[in-house]
ZAMARGU-4260 file (C-alpha; in steps of 0.2 Angstrom, whole numbers, plus 5000, padded with zeros to 4 digits):
<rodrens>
0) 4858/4937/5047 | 4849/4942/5030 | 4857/4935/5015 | 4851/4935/4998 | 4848/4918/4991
5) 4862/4910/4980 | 4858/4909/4962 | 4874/4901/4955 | 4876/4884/4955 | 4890/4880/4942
10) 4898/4893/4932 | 4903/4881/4920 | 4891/4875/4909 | 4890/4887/4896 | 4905/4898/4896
15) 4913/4904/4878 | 4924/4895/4872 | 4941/4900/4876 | 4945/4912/4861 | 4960/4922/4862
20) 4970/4936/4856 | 4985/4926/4849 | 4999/4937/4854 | 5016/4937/4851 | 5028/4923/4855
25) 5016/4912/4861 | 5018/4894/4867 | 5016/4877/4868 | 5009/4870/4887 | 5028/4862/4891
30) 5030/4849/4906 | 5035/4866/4915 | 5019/4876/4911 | 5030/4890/4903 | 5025/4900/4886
35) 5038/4895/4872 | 5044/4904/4858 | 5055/4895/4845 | 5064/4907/4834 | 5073/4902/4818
40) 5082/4916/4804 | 5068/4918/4793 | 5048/4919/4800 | 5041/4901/4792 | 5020/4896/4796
45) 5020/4878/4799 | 5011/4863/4810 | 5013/4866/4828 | 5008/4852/4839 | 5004/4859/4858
50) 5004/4851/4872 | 4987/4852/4881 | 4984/4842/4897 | 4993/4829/4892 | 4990/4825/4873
55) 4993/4834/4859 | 4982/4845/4847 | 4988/4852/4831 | 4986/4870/4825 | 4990/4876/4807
60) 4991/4894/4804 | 4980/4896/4819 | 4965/4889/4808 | 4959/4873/4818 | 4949/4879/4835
65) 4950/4863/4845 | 4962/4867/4858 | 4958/4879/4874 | 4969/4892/4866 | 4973/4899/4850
70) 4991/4903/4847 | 5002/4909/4834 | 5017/4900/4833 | 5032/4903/4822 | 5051/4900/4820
75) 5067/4910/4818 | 5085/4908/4823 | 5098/4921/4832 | 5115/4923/4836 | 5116/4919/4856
80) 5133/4929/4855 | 5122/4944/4853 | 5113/4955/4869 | 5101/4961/4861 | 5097/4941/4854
85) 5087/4937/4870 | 5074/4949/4861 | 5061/4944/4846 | 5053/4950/4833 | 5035/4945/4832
90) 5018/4944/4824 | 5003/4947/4831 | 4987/4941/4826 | 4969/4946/4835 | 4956/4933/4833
95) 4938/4938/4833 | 4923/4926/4834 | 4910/4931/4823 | 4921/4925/4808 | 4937/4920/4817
100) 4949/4930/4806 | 4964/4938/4806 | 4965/4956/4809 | 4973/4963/4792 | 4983/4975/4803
105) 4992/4958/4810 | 5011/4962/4804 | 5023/4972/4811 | 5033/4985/4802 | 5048/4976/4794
110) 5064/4979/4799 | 5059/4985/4816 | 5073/4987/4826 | 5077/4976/4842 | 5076/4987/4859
115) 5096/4985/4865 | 5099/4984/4880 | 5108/4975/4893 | 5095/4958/4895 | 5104/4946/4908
120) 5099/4928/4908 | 5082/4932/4921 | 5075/4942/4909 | 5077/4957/4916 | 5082/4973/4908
125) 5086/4990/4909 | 5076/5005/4901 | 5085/5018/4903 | 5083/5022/4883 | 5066/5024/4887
130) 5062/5044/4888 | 5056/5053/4903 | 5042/5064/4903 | 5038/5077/4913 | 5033/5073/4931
135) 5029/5083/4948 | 5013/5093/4944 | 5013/5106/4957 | 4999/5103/4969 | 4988/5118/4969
140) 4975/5122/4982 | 4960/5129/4974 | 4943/5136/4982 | 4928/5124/4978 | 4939/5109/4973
145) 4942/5092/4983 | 4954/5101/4997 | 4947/5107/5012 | 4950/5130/5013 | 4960/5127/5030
150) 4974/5117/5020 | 4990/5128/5016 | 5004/5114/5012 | 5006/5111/4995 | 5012/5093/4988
155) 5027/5102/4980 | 5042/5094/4973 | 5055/5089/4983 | 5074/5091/4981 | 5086/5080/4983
160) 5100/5090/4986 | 5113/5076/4985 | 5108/5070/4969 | 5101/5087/4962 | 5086/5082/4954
165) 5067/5078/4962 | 5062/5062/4973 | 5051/5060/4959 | 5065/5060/4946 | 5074/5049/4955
170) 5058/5037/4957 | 5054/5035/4940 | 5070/5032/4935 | 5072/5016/4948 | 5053/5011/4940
175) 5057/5012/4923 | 5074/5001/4927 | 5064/4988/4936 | 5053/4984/4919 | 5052/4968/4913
180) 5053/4964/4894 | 5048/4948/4884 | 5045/4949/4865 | 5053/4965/4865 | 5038/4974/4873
185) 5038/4979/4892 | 5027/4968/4900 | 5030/4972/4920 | 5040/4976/4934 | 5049/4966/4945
190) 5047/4966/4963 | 5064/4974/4967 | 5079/4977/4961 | 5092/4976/4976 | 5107/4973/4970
195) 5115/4971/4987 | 5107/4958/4992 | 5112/4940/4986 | 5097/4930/4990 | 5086/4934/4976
200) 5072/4921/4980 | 5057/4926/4970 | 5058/4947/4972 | 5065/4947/4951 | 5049/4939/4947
205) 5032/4948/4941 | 5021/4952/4955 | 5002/4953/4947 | 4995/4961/4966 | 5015/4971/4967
210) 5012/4976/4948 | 4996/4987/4952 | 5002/5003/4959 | 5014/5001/4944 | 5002/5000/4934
215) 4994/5014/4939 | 5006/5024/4939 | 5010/5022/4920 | 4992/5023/4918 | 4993/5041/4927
220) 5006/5046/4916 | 4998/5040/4899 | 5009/5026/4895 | 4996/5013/4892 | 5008/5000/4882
225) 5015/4990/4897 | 4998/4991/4907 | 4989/4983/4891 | 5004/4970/4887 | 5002/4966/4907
230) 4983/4963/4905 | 4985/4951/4889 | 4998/4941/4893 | 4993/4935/4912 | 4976/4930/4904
235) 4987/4919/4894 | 4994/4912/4909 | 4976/4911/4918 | 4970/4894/4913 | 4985/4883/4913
240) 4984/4869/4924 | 4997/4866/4939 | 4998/4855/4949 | 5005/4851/4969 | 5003/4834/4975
245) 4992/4829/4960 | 4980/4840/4962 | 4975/4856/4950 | 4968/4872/4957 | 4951/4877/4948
250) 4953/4884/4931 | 4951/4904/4928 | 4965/4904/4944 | 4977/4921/4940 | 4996/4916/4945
255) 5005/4925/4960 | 5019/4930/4949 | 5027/4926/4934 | 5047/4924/4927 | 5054/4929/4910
260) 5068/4916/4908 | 5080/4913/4892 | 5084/4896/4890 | 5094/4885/4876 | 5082/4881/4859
265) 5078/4862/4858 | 5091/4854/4847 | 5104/4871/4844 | 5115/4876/4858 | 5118/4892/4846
270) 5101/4898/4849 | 5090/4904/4863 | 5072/4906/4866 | 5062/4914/4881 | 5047/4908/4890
275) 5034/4915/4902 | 5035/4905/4919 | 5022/4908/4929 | 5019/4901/4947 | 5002/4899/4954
280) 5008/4895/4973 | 5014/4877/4969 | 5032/4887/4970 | 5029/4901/4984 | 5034/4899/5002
285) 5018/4889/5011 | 5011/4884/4994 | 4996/4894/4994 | 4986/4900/4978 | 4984/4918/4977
290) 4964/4924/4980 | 4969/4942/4976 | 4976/4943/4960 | 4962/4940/4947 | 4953/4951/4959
295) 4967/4965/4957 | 4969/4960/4938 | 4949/4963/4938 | 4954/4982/4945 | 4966/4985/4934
300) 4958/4979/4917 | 4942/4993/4921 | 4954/5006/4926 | 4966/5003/4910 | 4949/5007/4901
305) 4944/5022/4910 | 4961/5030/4908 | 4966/5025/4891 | 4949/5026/4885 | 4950/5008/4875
310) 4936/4999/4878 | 4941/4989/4864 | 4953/4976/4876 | 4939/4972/4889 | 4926/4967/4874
315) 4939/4955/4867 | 4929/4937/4870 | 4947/4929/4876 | 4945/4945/4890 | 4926/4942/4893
320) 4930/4924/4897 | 4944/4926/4909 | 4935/4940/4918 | 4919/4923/4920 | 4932/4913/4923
325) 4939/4923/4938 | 4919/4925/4942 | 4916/4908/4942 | 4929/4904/4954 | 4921/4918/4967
330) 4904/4916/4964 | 4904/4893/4965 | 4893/4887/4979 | 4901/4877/4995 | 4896/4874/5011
335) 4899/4891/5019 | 4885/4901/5026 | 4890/4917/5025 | 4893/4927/5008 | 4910/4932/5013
340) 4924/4923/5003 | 4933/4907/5013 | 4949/4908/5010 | 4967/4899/5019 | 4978/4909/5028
345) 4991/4920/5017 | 4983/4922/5001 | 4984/4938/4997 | 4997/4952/5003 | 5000/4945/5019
350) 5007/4930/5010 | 5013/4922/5027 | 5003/4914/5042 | 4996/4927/5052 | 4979/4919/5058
355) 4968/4926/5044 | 4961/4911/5037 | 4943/4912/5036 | 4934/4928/5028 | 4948/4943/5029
360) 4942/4958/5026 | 4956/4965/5013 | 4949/4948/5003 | 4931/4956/5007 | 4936/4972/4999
365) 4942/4965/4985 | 4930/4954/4981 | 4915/4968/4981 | 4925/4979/4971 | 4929/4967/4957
370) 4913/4962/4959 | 4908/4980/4954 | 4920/4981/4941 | 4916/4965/4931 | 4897/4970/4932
375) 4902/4987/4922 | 4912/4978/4909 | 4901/4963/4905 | 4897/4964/4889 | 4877/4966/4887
380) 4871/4949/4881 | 4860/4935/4886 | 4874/4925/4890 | 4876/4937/4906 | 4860/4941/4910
385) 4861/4927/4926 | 4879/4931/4929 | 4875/4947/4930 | 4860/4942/4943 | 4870/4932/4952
390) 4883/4947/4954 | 4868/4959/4961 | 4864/4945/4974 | 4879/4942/4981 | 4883/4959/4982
395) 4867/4966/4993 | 4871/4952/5004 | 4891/4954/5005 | 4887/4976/5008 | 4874/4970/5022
400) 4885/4959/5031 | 4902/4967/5031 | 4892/4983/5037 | 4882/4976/5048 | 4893/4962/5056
405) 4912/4969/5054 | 4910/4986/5059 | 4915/4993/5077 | 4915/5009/5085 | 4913/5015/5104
410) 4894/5011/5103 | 4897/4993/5095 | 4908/4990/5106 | 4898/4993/5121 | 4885/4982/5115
415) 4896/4969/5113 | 4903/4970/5129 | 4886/4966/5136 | 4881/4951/5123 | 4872/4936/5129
420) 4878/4922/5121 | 4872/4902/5118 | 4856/4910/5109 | 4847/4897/5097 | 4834/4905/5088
425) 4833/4915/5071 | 4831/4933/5076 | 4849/4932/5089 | 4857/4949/5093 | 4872/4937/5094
430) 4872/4931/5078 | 4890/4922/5078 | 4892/4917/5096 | 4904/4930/5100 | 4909/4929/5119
435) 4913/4947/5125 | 4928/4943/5136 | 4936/4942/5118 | 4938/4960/5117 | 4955/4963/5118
440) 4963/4975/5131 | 4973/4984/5119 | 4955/4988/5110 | 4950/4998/5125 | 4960/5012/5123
445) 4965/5011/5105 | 4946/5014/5101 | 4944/5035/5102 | 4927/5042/5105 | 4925/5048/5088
450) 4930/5035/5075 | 4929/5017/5069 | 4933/5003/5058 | 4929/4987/5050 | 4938/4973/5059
455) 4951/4960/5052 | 4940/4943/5053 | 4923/4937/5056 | 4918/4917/5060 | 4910/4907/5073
460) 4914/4914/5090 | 4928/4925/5085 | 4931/4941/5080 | 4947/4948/5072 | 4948/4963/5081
465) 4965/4971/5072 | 4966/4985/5063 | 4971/4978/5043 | 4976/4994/5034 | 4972/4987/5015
470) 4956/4980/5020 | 4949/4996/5026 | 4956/5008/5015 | 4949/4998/4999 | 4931/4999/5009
475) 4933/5015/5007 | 4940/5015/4989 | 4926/5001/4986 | 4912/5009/4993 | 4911/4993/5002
480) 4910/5004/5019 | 4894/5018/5020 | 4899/5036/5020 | 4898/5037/5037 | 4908/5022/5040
485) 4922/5028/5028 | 4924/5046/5037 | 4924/5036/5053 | 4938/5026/5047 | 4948/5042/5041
490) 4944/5049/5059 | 4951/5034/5067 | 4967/5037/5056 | 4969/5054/5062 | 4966/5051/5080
495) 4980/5036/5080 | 4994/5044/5068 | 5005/5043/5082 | 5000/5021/5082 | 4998/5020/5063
500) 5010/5032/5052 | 5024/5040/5067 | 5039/5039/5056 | 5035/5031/5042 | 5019/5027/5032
505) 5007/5012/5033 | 5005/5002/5048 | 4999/4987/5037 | 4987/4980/5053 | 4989/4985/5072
510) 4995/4980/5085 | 5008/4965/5082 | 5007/4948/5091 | 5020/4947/5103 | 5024/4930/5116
515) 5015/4916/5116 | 5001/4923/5101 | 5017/4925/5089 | 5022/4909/5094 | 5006/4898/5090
520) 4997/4909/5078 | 5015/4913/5067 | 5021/4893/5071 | 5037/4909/5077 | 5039/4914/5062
525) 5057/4924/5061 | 5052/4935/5047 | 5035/4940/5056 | 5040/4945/5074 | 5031/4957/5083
530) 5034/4976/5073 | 5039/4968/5058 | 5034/4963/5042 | 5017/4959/5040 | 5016/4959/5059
535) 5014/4975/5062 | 5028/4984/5051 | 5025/4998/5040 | 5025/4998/5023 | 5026/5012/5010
540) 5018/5007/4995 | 5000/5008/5007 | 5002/5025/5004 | 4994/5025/4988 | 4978/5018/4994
545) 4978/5029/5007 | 4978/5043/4996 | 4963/5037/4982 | 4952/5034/4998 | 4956/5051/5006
550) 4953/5060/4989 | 4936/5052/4987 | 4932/5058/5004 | 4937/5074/5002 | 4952/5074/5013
555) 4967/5073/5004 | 4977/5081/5018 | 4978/5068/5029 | 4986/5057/5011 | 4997/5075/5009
560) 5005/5074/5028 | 5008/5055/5026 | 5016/5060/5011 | 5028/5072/5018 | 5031/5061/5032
565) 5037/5047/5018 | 5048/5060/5008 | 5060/5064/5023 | 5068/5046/5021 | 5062/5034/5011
570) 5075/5041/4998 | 5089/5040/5010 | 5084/5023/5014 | 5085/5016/4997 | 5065/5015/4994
575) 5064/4998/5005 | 5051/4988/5005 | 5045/4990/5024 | 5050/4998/5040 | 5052/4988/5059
580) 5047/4994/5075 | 5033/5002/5084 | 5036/5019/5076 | 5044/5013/5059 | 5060/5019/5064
585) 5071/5005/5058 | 5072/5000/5041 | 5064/4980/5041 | 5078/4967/5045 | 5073/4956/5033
590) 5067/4969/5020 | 5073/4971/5002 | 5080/4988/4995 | 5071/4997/4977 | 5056/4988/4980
595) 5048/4993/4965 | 5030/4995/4975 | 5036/5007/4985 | 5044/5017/4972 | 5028/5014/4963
600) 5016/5019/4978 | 5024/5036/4981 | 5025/5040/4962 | 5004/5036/4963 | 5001/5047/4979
605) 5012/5062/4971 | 5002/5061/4954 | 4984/5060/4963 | 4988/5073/4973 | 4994/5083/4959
610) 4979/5079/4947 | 4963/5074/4960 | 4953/5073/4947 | 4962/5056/4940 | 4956/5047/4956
615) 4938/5044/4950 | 4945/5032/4936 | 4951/5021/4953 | 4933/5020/4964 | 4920/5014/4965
620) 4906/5025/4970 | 4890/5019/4979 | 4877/5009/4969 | 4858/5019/4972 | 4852/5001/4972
625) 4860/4993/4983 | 4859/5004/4995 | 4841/5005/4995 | 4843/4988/4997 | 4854/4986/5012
630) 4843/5000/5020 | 4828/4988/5015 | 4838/4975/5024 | 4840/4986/5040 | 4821/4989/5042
635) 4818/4974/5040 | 4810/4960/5051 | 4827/4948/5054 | 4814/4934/5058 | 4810/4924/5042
640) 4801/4909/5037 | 4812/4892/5031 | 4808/4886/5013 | 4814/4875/5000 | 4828/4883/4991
645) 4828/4888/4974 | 4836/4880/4962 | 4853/4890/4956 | 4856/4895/4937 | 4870/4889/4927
650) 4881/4901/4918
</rodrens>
């Protein structure tokens, strides 16, 4: 297997200082790793002593730079009788580092009035004061542009003849009441809003990989605030340490989700104050970090740029450091061979154990496009000149192996079949030991004659052969797959609609475990049985992704018919979170109602489809040099010569 050689060693070394944007209603780092604000009647500049690993540091007017963040800290006092007192006023203050002042447009506008709303004690409130805009484009079919001259549906919009107004009416409303305010400002969305259900567990919490097509979806209709707010404040939650069975995580870790609570101030029961709490796994069922979400908050920080045009967020120094942070924890050197990410089992949206420890593809995917992105937004300087190197090794050797070694069609599949295995020697056909009585039966006749995809999973001696939606559709999204390699997929979609989509859009991966598998590889698992959740269920908000990578292929109507397909009850069944059953028939026993990704999913799908165009601000197109590099790879002699290792470059 060619590889490129490693060139990062440490990551730590030299990295900036962490400098940051000293937003509103920042904190102190409290035994429970939440961001404070204390609030007192009149706005008062004082001494803050913060908590910082332990020991104390003291800030004054934000003018002593000793501590790993800068905050602005002030006081004032409310009336907890009040609704609206779970709200604050505040003052934000940029800090820049060339002469690490204040920016002069600092202050808000006195006497701005507090948003009222209905704000229960989860932090949680309404917006139905905020105004709609106009939504539904009409999806027009024009000769020359992305859609094929043999498609005659339209994405139209679609009554709802019970409730007398669109799907997409009734979607953003149910979006726009899932957003989460702290400071007054939007900052998210909750996972969902099911008032029915009792059992609340973490689904009122901030999602940052569930906050995405969100996100987008503000982005898609020019409301940047909540998007930018979203951005800045997680990176303020980024480097705090937490800790399970006293041991942290590395630092530049993104948390899986966050909570806006309101809590009693210290020393007056008449006054409240809220703080950020966010969870890094240490909380979440199976305690295990989240790999995907700096990755995702990577995606959404370029595409916040593109759409918004405002460069001006990911040149902040605070940003530049988290996205090296996030690099740093990718990009460290361990004992693992391949250039694939190692991950444990459940750390990214299939948050449960499903037998995808190792090197997951939808991880793989991820991990090349926010490679990608990071690379684009670095700011050019010598600091990142071997970061940046480091960035283009790594990404010719990942492109070259997940092409190379994931990918499986009728012809790859035959070969193999016939694999010798037990070879020692450099230039192996059977690289990773693969027996071939692993191929599964079901593979047989799920594989049609025209088509292919990248599998699930690739270690020693065993091959992932499933079918992970995500992973392949964000190659396709990524670039991560060739062109040939993504139309095959797309093929492979159309030839197994029946398998995939049926009655309700995504098959998240196929086929589900079932008997003894479920029971050793879930440890039965009640939530996961076969056809159901993430084993094998069918989830909604996957059509989004399914529609940016049919666009960029020039095939939006296969993202059109999974759309129409979605629209006949996704309303009806209260926007749940996913379907059971072969043919996603049955809404999911298990599954929670207005789950705000769905919602969120659909309202993406409907505005690409409507507006194409916008769907070049979400992929990343093929990079001219690396693919002249993985075709350099291709031709070239696998046999090569053992050496001493270079030495690895701090960053």
């Amino acid at each position: 297997m060619a590889t490129s050689e490693s060139i990062i060693q440490a990551l730590s070394g030299s990295l900036l200082p962490r400098l940051h944007h000293s937003d509103p209603c920042t904190n102190n780092s409290s035994p429970v790793h939440a961001l404070k604000l204390n609030v007192s009647n009149t706005r008062k500049w004082s001494k803050v002593y913060v908590q910082v690993n332990g020991y104390s540091r003291m800030l004054h007017n934000c003018r002593t730079y000793r501590s790993r963040r800068l905050f602005d800290v002030f006081h004032w006092k409310k009336d907890a009788g009040r609704l609206e007192s779970m709200g604050c006023k505040c003052r934000q203050a940029e800090i820049f580092c060339g002469g690490m002042t204040e920016d002069q447009n600092e202050t808000r506008s006195k006497g701005e009035a507090i948003r009222p709303r209905s704000f229960p004690v989860n932090g949680i409130s309404s917006a139905t004061d905020i105004e709609e805009s106009e939504v539904g484009k009409q999806f027009k079919h024009e000769k020359g542009g992305l859609f094929s001259d043999g498609m005659s549906t339209v994405a139209g919009t679609v009554k709802d003849h019970k409730y007398g107004k669109t799907l997409e009416d009734e979607a953003w409303n149910l979006l726009r009441d899932s957003i989460v305010y702290y400071c007054n400002k939007p900052i998210g969305t909750i996972a969902a809003k099911d008032l029915g259900n009792t059992s609340i567990l973490n689904y009122d919490q901030v999602f940052i990989r569930d906050f995405i097509p969100s996100g987008i979806a503000f982005l898609l209709k020019g409301e940047y605030e909540i998007v930018r707010n979203f951005i800045l404040y997680t990176l303020q939650l980024q480097s705090w340490e937490k800790t399970m069975d006293c041991y942290s995580p590395g630092q530049g870790l993104m948390p899986a989700s966050f909570k806006v609570r309101s809590v009693p101030l210290d020393g007056d029961e008449s006054a409240t104050e809220e703080i950020l709490d966010p969870d890094f796994g240490e909380a979440a069922i199976g305690r295990v970090a989240p790999v995907d979400s700096g990755l995702w908050w990577i995606l959404l920080l370029q595409a916040y740029g593109k759409f918004s045009g405002d460069s001006s967020v990911q040149e902040r120094i605070d940003v530049q450091t988290g996205i090296k942070m996030i690099l740093k924890l990718c990009l460290a050197d361990g004992f693992d061979m391949f250039p694939t990410l190692l991950v444990t089992d459940g750390s990214c949206m299939i948050d449960r154990r499903m037998g995808i420890h190792g090197h997951p593809l939808e991880i793989q995917a991820l991990f090349y496009s926010a490679l990608l992105s990071a690379r684009e937004m670095l700011a050019p300087d010598d600091g990142s000149a071997d970061l940046r190197r480091a960035i283009n090794n790594r990404l010719v050797a990942l492109s070259f192996h997940i092409r190379a070694h994931y990918w499986i069609d009728m012809r790859k599949l035959n070969v193999i079949y016939r694999y010798q295995t037990e070879e020692y020697s450099y230039d192996a056909v059977n690289k990773f030991n693969i027996y071939p009585d692993q191929i599964p039966s079901w593979l047989v006749e799920f594989m049609p004659s025209k088509g292919g995809y990248l599998i699930g999973n690739l270690q020693p001696a065993h091959m992932d052969f499933r079918f992970f939606s995500l992973g392949n559709l964000w190659s396709i999204v990524s670039s991560l797959a060739t062109l040939d390699q993504s139309h095959a997929i797309l093929d492979l979609i159309e030839a197994k609609w029946e398998v995939l989509v049926a009655e309700m859009p995504f098959k998240i991966c196929y086929p589900a475990m079932e008997g003894g598998e479920w029971r050793i590889i879930t440890g039965s698992d009640p939530k996961n049985t076969p056809w159901s959740y993430h084993n094998g269920g069918s989830w909604p908000t996957l059509l989004w992704q399914l529609t940016v990578a049919c666009i960029k292929m020039n095939r939006p109507e296969i993202a059109l018919k999974a759309v129409n397909i979605a629209e006949r009850s996704i309303s009806r069944d209260k926007w749940p979170e996913y379907y059971d059953t072969k043919r996603a028939r049955f809404i999911g026993k298990q599954a929670r109602l207005y789950q705000t990704w769905s919602i969120a999913g659909y309202l993406v799908a409907k505005l690409l489809l409507a507006n194409p165009s916008a769907a070049k601000n979400l992929v990343n197109e093929e990079d001219s040099e690396l693919a002249n590099a993985f075709s350099y790879m291709i031709s070239a002699n696998p046999k090569r010569k053992r050496g001493l290792k270079r030495q690895g470059f701090i960053v």
